[in-house]
SEMIMAR-853408 format. One record per residue: residue in one letter; x, y, z of N, C-alpha, C in turn. Coordinates in steps of 0.02 Angstrom, whole numbers, padded with zeros to 5 digits, always signed. Layout:
<atoms>
aXYZXYZXYZ
...
</atoms>
This chain:
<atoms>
x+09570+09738+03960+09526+09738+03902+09505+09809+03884
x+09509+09836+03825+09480+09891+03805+09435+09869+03733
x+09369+09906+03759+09319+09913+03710+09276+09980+03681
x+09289+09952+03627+09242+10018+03588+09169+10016+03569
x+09129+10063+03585+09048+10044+03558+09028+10115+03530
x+08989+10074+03440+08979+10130+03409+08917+10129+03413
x+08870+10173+03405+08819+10207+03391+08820+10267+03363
x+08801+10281+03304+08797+10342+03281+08734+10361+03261
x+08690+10351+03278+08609+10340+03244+08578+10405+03307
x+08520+10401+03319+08486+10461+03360+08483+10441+03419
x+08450+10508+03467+08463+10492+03543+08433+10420+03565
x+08370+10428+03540+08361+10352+03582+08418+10295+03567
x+08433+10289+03512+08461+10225+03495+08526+10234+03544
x+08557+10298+03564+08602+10283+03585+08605+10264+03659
x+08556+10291+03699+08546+10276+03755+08514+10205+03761
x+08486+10166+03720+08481+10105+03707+08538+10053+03713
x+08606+10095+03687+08670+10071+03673+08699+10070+03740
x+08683+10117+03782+08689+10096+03838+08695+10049+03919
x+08653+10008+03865+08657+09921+03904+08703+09881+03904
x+08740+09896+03804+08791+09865+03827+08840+09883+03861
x+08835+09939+03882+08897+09972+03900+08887+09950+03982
x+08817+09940+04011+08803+09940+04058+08852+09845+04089
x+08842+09817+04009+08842+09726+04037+08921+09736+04044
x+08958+09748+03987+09014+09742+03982+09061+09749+04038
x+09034+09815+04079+09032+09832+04144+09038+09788+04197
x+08993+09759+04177+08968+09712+04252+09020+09630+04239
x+09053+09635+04191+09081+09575+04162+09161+09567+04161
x+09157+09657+04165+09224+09676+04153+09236+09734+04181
x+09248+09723+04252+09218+09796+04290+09283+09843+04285
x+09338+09802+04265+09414+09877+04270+09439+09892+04170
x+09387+09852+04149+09404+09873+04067+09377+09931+04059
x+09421+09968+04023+09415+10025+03950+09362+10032+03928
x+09292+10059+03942+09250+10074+03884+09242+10115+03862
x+09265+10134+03791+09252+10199+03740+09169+10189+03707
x+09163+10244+03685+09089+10240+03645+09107+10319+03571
x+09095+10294+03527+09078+10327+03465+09004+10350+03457
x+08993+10405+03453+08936+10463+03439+08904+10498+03383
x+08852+10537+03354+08853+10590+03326+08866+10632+03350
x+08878+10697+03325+08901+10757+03361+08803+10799+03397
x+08812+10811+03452+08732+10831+03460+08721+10764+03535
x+08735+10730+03511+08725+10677+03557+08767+10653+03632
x+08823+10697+03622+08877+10659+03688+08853+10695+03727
x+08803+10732+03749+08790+10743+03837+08754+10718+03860
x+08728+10649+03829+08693+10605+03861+08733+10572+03909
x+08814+10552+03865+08864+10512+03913+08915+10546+03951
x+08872+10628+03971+08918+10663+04011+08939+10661+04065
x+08983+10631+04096+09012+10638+04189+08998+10541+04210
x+08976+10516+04125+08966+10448+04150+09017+10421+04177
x+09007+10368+04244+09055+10369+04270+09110+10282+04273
x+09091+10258+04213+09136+10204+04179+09145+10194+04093
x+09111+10257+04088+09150+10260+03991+09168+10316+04003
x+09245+10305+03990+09302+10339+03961+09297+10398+03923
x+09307+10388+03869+09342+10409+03800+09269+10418+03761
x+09248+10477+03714+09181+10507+03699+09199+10523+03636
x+09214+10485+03576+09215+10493+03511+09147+10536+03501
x+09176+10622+03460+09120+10635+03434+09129+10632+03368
x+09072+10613+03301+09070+10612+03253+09025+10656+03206
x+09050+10734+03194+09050+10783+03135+08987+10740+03088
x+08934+10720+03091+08918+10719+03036+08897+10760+02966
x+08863+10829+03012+08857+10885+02957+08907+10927+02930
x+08970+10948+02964+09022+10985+02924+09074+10941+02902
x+09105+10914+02850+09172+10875+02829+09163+10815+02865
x+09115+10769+02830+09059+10735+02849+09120+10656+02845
x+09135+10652+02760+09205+10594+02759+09216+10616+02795
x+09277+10673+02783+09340+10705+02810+09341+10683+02896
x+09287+10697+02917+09276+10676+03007+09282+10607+02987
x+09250+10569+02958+09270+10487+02980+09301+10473+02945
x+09350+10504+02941+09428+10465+02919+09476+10484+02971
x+09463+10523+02985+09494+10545+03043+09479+10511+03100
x+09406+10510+03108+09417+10472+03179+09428+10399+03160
x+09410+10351+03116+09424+10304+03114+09538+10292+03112
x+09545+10330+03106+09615+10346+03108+09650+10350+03186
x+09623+10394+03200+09604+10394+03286+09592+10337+03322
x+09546+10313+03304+09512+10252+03340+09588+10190+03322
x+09586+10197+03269+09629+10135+03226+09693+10145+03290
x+09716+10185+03316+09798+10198+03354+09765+10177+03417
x+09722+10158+03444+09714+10154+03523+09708+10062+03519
x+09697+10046+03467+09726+09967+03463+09680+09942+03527
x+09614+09931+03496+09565+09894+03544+09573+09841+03540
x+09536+09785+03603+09539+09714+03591+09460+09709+03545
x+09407+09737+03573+09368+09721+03527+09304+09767+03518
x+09297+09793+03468+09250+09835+03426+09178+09829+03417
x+09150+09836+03475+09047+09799+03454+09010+09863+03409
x+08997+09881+03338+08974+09914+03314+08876+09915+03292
x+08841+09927+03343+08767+09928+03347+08740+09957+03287
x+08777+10025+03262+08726+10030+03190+08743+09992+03131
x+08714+10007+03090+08676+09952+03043+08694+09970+02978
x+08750+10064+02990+08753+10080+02922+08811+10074+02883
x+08841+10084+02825+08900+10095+02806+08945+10142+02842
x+08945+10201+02846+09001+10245+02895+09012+10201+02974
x+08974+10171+03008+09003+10135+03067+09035+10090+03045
x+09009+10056+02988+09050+09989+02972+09114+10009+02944
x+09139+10074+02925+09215+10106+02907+09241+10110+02968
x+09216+10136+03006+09241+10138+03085+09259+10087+03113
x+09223+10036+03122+09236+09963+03142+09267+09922+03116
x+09250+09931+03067+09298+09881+02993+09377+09904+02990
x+09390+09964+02994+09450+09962+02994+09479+09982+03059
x+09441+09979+03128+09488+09981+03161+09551+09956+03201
x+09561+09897+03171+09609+09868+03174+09614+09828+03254
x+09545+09790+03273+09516+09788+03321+09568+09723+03335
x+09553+09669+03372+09559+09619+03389+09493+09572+03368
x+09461+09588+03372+09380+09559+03359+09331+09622+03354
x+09309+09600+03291+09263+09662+03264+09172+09635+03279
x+09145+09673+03302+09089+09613+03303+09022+09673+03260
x+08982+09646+03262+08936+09693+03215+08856+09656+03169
x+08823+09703+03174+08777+09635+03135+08761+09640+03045
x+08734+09594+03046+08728+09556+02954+08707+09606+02918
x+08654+09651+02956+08624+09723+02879+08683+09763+02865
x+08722+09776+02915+08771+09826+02899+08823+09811+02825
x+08798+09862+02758+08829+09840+02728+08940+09816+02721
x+08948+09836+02767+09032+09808+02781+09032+09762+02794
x+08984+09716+02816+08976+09680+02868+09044+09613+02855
x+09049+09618+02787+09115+09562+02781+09189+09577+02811
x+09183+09657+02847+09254+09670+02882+09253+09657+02964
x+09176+09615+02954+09194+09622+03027+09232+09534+03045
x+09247+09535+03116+09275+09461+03127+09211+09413+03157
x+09158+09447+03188+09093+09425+03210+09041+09457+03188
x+08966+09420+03159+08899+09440+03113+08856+09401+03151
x+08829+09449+03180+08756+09427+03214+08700+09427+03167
x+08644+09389+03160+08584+09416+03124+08535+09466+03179
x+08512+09511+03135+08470+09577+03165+08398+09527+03136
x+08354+09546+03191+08288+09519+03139+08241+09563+03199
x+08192+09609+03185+08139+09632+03199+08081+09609+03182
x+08047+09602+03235+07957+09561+03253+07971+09494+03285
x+08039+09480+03322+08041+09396+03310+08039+09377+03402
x+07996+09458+03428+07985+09467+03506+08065+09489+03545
x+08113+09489+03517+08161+09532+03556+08157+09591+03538
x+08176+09633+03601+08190+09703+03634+08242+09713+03576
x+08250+09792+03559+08337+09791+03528+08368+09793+03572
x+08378+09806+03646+08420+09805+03708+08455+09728+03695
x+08411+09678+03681+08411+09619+03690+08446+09600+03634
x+08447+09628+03560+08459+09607+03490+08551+09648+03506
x+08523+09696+03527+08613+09740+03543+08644+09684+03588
x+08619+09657+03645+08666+09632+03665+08680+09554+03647
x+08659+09533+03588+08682+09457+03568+08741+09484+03542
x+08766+09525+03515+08832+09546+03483+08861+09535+03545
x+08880+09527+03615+08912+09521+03654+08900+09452+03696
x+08867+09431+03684+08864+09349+03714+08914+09323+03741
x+08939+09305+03683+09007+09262+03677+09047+09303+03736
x+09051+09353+03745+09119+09412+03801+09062+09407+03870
x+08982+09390+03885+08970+09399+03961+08911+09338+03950
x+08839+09331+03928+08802+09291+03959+08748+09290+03900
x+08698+09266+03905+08642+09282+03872+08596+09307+03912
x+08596+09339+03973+08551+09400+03999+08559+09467+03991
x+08491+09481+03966+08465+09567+03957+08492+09592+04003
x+08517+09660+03997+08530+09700+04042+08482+09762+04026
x+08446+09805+04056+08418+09886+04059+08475+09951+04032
x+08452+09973+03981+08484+10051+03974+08489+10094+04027
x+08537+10150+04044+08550+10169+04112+08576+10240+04096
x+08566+10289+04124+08577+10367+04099+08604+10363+04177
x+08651+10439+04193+08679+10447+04246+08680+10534+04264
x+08628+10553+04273+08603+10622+04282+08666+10649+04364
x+08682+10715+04365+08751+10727+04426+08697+10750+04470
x+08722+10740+04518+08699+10790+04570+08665+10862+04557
x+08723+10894+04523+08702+10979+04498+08631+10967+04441
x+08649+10901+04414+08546+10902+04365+08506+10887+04401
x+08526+10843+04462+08444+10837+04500+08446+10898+04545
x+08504+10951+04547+08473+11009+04599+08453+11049+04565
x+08463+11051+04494+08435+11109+04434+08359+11107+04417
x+08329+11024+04453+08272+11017+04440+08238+11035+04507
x+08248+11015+04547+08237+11038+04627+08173+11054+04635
x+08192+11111+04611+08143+11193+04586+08067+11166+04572
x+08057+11102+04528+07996+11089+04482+07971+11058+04515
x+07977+11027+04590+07970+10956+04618+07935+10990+04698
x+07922+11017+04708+07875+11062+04744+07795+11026+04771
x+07779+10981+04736+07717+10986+04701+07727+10910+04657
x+07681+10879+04657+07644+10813+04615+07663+10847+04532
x+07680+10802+04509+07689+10816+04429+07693+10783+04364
x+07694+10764+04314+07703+10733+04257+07712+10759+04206
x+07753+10722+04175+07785+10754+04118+07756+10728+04046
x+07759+10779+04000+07745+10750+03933+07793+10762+03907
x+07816+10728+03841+07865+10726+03803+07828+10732+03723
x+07779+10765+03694+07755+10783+03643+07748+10779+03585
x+07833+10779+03549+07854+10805+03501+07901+10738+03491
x+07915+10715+03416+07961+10685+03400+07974+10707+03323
x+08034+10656+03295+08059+10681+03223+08026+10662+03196
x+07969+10605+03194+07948+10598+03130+07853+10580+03146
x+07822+10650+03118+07750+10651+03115+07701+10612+03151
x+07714+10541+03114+07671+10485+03127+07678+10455+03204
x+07728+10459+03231+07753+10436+03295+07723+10473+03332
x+07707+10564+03329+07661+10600+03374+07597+10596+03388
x+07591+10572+03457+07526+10592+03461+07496+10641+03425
x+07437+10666+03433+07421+10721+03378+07416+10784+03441
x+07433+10843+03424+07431+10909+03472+07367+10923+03478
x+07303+10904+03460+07240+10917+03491+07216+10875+03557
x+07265+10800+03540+07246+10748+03587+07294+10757+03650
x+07355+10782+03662+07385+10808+03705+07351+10861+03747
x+07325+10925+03701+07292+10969+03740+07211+10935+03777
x+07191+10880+03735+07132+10861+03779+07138+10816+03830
x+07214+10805+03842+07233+10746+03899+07265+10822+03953
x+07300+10853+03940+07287+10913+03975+07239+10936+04016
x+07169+10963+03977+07134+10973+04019+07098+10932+04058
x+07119+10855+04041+07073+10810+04088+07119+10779+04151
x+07181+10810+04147+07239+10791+04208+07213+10822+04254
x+07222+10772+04326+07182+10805+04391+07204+10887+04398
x+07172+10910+04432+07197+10986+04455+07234+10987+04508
x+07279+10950+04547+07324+10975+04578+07405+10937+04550
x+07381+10906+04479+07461+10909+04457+07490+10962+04424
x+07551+10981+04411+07596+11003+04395+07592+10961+04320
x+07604+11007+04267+07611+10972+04187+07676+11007+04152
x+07743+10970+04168+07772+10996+04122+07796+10963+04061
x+07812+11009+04014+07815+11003+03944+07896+10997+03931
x+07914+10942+03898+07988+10932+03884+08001+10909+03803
x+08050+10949+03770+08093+10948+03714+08146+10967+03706
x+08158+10968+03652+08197+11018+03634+08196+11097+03595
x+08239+11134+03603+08223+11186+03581+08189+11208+03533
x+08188+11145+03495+08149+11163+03411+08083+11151+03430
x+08072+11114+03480+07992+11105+03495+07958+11135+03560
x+07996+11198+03559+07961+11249+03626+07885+11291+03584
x+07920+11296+03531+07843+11309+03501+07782+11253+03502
x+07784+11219+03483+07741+11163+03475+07712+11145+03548
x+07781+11143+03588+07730+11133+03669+07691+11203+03698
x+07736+11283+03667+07712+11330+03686+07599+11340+03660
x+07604+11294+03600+07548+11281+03581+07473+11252+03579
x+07515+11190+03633+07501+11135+03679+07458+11186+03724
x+07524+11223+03766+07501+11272+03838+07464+11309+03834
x+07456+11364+03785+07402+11398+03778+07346+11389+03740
x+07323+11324+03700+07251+11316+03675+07229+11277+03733
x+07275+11256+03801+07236+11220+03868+07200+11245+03887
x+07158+11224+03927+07124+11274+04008+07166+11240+04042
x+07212+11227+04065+07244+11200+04129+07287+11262+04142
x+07274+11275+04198+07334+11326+04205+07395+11304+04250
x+07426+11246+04250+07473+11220+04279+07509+11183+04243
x+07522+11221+04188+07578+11179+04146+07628+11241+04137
x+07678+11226+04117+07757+11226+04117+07799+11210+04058
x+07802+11259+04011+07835+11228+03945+07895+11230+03951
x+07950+11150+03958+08016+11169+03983+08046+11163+03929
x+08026+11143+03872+08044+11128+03798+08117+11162+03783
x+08170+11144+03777+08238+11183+03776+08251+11215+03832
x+08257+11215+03866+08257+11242+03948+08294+11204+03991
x+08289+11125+03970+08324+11076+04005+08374+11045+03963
x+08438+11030+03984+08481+10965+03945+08451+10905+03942
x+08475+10854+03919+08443+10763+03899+08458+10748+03985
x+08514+10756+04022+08509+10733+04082+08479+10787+04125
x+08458+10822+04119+08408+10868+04187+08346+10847+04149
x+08307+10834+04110+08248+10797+04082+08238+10738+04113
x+08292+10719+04103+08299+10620+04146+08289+10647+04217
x+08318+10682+04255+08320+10685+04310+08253+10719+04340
x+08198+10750+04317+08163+10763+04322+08102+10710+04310
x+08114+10698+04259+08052+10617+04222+08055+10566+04278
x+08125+10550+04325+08137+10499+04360+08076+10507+04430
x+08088+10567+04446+08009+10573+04509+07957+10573+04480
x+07934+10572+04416+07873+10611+04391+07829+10546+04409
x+07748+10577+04416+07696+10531+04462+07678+10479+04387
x+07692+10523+04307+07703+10495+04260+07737+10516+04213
x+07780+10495+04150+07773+10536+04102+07748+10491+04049
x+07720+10521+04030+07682+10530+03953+07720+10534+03870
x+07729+10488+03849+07777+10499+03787+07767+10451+03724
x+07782+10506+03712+07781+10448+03596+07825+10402+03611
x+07830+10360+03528+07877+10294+03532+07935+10327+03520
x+07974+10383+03547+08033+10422+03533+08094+10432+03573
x+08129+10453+03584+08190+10467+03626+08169+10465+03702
x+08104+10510+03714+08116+10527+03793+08076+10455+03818
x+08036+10421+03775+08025+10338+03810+08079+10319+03820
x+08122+10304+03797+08213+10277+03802+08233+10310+03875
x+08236+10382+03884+08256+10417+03932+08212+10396+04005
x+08152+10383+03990+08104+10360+04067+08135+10285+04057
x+08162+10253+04036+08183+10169+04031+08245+10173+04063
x+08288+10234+04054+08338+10219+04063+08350+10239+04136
x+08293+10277+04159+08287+10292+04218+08235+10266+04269
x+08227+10190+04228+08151+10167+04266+08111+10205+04301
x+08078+10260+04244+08033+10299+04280+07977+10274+04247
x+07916+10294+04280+07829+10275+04267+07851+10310+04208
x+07818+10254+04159+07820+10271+04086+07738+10261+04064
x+07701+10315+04030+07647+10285+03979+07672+10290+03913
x+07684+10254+03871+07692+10258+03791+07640+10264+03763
x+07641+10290+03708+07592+10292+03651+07606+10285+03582
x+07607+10244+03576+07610+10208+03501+07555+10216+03444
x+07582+10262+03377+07518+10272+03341+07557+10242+03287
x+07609+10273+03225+07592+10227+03169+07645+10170+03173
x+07677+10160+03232+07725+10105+03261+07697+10056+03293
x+07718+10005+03304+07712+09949+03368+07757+09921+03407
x+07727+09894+03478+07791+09876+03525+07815+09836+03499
x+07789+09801+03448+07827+09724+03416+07889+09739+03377
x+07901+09808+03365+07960+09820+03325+08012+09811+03357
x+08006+09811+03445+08050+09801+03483+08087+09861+03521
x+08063+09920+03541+08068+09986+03556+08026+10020+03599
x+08005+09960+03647+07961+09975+03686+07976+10020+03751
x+07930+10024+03811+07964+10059+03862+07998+09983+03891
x+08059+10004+03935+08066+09941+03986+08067+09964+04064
x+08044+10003+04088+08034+10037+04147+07978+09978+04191
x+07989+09951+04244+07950+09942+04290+07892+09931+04294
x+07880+10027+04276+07805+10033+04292+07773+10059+04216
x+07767+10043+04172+07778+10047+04094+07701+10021+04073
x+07682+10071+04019+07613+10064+03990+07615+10054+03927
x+07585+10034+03882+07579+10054+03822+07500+10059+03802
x+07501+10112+03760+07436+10142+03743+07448+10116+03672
x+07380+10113+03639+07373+10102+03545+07301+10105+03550
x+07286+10122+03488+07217+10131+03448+07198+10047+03463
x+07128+10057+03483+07093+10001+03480+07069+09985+03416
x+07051+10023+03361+07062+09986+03282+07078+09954+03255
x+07060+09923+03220+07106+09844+03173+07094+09878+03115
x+07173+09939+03105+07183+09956+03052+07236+09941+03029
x+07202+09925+02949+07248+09892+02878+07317+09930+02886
x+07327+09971+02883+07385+09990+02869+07446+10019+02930
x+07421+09990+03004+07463+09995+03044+07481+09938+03039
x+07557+09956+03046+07602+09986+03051+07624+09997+02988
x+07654+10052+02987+07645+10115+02894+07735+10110+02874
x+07779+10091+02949+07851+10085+02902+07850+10065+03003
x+07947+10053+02983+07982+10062+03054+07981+10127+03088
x+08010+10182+03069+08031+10238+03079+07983+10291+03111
x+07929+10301+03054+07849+10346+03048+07871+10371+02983
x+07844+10407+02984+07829+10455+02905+07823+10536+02928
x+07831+10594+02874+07821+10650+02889+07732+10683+02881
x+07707+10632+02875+07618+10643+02850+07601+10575+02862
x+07529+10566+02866+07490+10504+02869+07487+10485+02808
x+07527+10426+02762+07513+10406+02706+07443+10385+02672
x+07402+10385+02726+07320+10381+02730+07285+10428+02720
x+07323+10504+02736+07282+10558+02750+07239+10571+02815
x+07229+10511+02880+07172+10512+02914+07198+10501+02969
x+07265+10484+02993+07299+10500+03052+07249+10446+03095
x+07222+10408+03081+07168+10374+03130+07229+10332+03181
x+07282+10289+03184+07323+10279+03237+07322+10326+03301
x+07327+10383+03275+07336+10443+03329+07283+10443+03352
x+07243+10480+03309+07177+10519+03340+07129+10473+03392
x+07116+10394+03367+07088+10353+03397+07102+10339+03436
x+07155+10358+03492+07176+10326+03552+07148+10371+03589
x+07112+10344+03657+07072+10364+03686+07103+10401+03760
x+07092+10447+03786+07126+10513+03820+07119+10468+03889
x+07040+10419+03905+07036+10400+03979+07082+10336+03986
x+07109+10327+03934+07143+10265+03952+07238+10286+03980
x+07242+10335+03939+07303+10380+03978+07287+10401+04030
x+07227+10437+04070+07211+10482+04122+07219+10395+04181
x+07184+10347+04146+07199+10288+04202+07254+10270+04229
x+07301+10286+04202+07367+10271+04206+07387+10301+04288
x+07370+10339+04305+07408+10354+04362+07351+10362+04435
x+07273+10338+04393+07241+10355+04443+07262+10302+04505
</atoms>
């Protein structure tokens, strides 16, 4: 059996995508699994050690031009069957024509008539998307959930080594879209109220070493650590996996402590767990504003501003109910 799985959407979603890759696995332990990407994204599935083949997909330079090509590509390796997770037109060109054996895929995706199997997607209806991703595969293993799963090498957990000295927790700060962040005053006041003999480090990406560098110095804590671009997606994981907690928006690096069943606190401001994007870690929290406000939840995604002006999701969530988390 050889299978292909697309995701082309952002880091979390793809490490989300990861379950199925995880079931298929367990169902079909000597099959083929390929996976389709954005470009930015394949070192999540680096050195993984049962998918194959690492379609990357160009979306910013010769944006067609790349998916015609790879769907061209893809089309010659003559899969048995094609599970395509996003939801948009360019995956559904990918899937639709790859000349699969069984195309499977769900109902929003506008192609959705090229595929050979149409799941319905429905959000609020209490499934996980782990859980909504894997009804597209039913029919090929079971109707049990499987967990997202990252695979950090040896050389990332000795690159982290170094940080692990010492009691620690991690924050994860920063995400793409406004509303999803905690707010950077409420970070720095959960900062200074973290016991004094942890270790606080700060994790992003490079674009957000400022923003945590900002975090670090309006603190009084003097035991934080801005690793913000400093680390890859798997030396982050591999680090988050000991942490006593980490601390994170409804964004990528919650996905990354899930996928590494590490102590997760979430914090949910203009989102909810009901969207289905929750942590699934073990030892997993979720934080929200105690408010019964009108206008949470403001979209799926967040927004680049509070369409309210008053950010009250954020601001109202209360600092001792995170500090409880690990007492």
């Amino acid at each position: 059996m050889k299978f292909l799985i697309i995701q082309t959407a952002f880091i979390g979603d793809v490490i989300l995508a990861t379950a199925v890759a995880e079931k298929l696995h367990l169902h079909y332990p000597d099959a083929g699994i390929d996976f389709v990407l954005r470009k930015g994204n394949e070192a999540l599935l680096a050195d993984h050690p049962f998918i194959n083949t690492i379609y990357i997909w160009d979306k910013k330079q010769g944006k067609v031009k790349n998916l015609l090509s790879l769907t061209q590509e893809i089309r010659s390796q003559k899969y048995d069957s094609v599970i395509d997770l996003h939801r948009f037109a360019s995956s559904g060109v990918i899937a639709g024509f790859s000349g699969a054996h069984e195309i499977i895929g769900f109902d929003k995706n506008p192609l959705y008539f090229l595929f050979s199997k149409k799941i319905k997607h429905q959000i609020g209806n209490g499934k996980h998307e782990v859980e909504r991703n894997q009804q597209l595969i039913e029919h090929l293993t079971d109707n049990k959930a499987v967990g997202p799963k990252l695979y950090p090498t040896a050389e990332n957990f000795e690159s982290v080594k170094k940080y692990k000295n010492a009691e620690y927790v991690c924050l994860a700060p920063t995400s793409v879209w406004f509303t999803k962040q905690y707010p950077k005053e409420k970070w720095i006041e959960l900062c200074n109220q973290l016991p004094e003999n942890l270790m606080i480090y700060l994790l992003g990406a490079p674009g957000d070493s400022i923003a945590c560098g900002q975090i670090k110095s309006r603190s009084t804590n003097q035991n934080i650590i801005n690793l913000a671009g400093k680390l890859n997606f798997l030396e982050s994981a591999a680090l988050m996996k000991e942490a006593k907690m980490n601390y994170v928006n409804d964004s990528a690096p919650m996905h990354i402590a899930s996928a590494m069943n590490a102590r997760t606190t979430a914090i949910f401001c203009s989102t909810v767990p009901a969207f289905g994007f929750g942590p699934l870690a073990d030892d997993s929290h979720i934080i929200e504003t105690k408010l019964a406000l009108d206008c949470r939840p403001c979209g799926l995604h967040g927004h680049k501003n509070c369409p309210q002006g008053h950010f009250k999701c954020g601001f109202s969530v209360e600092t001792t109910d995170l500090i409880a988390r690990i007492s």
